[in-house]
N, C-alpha and C positions, 0 to 999 in steps of 0.2 A: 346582729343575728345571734343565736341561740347555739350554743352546740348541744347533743343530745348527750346524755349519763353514759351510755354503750362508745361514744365514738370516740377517735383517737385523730389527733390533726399533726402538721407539724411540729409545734410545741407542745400540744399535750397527750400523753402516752397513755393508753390505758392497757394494759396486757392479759389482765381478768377481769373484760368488762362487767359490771355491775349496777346495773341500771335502776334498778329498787331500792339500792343501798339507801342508809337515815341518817347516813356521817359520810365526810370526805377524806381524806388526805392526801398533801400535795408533798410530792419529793422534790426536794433540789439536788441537782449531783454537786461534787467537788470539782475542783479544775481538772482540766482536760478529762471526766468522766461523763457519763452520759445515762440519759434516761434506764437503760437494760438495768444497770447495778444494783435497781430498787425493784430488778423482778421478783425476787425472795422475797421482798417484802407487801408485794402484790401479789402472791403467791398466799404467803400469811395471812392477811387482812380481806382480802377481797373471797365469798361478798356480801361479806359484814359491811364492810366500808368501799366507798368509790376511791380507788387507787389510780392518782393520775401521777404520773411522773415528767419534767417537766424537762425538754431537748434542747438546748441550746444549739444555736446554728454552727457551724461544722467541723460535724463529728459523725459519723457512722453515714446514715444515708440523709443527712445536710453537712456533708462532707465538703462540696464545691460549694454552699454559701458562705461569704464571709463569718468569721469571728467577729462579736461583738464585745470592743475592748477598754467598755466603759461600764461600772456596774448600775447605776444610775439607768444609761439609756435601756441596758438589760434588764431590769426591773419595769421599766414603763413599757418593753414591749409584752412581757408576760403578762402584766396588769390586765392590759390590752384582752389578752387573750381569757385571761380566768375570771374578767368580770360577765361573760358569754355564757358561763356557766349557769347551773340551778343554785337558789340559793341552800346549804345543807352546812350545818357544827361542823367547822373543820379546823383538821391539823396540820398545822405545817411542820417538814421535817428535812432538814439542812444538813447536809456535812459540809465541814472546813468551808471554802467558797460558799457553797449553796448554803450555809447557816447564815451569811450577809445579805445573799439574794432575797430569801426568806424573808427574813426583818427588814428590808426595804421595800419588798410587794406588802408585804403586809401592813406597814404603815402606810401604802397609797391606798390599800384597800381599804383600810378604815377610815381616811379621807374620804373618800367615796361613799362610805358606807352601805358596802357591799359586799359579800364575799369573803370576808375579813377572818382569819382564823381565831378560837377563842386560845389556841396555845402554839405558842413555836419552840419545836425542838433545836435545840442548833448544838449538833457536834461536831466536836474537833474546829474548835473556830475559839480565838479570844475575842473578846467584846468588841465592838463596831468601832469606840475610838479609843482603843488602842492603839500604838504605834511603833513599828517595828520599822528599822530600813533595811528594807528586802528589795533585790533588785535580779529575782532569778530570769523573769522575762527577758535582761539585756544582756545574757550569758550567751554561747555558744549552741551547739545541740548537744554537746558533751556537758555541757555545763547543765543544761537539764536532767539531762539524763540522769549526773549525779544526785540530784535534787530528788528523782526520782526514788531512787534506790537509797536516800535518805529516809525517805517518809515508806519507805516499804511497802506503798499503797498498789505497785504494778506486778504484774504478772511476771515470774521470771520468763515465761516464754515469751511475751511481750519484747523484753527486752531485750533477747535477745536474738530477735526475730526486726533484720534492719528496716524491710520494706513496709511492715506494718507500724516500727515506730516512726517510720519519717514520715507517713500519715498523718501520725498521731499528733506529731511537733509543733503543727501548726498551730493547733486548737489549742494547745498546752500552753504556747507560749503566748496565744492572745487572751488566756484567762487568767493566767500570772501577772499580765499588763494590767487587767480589769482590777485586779483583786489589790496588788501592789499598789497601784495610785489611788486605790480609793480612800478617801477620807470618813470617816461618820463625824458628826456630829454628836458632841459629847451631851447635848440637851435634849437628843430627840429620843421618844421612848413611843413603844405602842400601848394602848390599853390591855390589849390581852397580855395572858400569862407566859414566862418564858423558862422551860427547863431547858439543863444544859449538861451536857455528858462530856466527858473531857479524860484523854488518856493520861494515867502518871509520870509518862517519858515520854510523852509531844514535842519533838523540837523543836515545833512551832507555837506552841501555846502552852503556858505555864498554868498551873491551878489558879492563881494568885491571876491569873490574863481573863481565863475564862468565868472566873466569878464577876469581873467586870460588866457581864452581861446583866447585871442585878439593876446597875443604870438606867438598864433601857426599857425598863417594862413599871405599867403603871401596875399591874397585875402581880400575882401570884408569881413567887421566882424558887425554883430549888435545882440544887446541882449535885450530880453523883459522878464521882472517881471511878474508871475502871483501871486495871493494871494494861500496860500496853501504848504504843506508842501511837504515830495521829491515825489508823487504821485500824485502833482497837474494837472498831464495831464488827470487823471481820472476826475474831474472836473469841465474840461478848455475843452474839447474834442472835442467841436466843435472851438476854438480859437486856437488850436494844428494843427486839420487840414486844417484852413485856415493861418498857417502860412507854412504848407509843401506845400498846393495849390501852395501859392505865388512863394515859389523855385522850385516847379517841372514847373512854366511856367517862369521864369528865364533866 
């Protein structure tokens, strides 16, 4: 079954629907973030372009369904859902986590030959086989926590707001598990193009990490520094979306 350009489901968000749009693009969130984050950027684009943002199970209102904490099965279930779509030139655009998500829906969907983005953005993420040993998922709640206010990517009222972070803990800690175990394959590449945006003081990912993604694309690859650490898109926001501008007119 079909979903229509205007509608929005469990997994796919659209918050300015735009049904006539002639281009797509898909957001992925980062760990424990959720579809909303890419309002601003459906707010920007849409409706130029069909802005779908994509929800992973729970968090906000798929709060009570499980976490899915394999990136793999999370990929085949979005697959699932985005090859329902119309087909329309789309972009895919990932942060940290969701730049993995990204590059793996996107390589099923060019298997399929459907759907398929002609470019993936992926920021704040080093290349797919890279390999770091991270093990924040088997920490504490403290131990996330600190994790958190590492990467600077949470709200200070967030955090310091207990009932809404121990909400949050859950989802946090089953995307860290997805994200953490997963392996790429160091041979597998998509045909489309991949840019790649990457902060100077990432504690997560080095320039030298995120160039890695040059591997993975049969396609067209370029990568730009901004100053700032793995949340530099918050920032950079209007330099973010004139560099998705540039790919959704591509």
């Amino acid at each position: 079954m079909s979903i229509a350009d205007d509608v929005s489901t469990a997994w796919v968000r659209r918050y300015h629907p735009a049904a006539g749009a002639g281009k797509r693009l898909v957001c992925f969130p980062h760990a424990g973030g959720s579809a909303s984050f890419f309002r601003p950027v459906s707010a920007r684009f849409s409706p130029g372009a069909d802005v779908v943002a994509i929800q992973y199970p729970g968090r906000q209102d798929r709060l009570r369904e499980p976490c899915i904490t394999d990136i793999g099965t999370l990929a085949d279930r979005i697959v699932d859902e985005l090859i329902t779509l119309s087909e329309k030139p789309t972009v895919f655009f990932g942060h940290s986590m969701g730049s993995v998500i990204g590059f793996e829906v996107a390589c099923r969907l060019e298997g399929k030959g459907v759907n398929a983005p002609h470019t993936l953005i992926a920021s704040g993420r080093r290349g797919p086989s890279t390999q770091r040993d991270e093990s924040v998922h088997r920490r504490d709640d403290d131990g996330i926590v600190a994790e958190l206010k590492l990467l600077n990517g949470t709200d200070a009222g967030l955090l310091g707001d207990e009932e809404i972070l121990r909400m949050a803990l859950p989802a946090l800690r089953g995307d860290y598990r997805a994200i953490e175990t997963y392996r790429g394959d160091p041979e597998r590449s998509m045909r489309g193009s991949i840019t790649v945006l990457t902060g100077d003081a990432d504690p997560r990912t080095t320039v030298e990490e995120a160039e890695a993604w040059s591997r993975h694309t049969a396609g067209r690859f370029r990568i730009r520094v901004f100053s700032g650490g793995h949340f530099f898109l918050t920032r950079h926001q209007q330099a973010v979306n004139e560099e998705i501008a540039l790919e959704l007119g591509a």
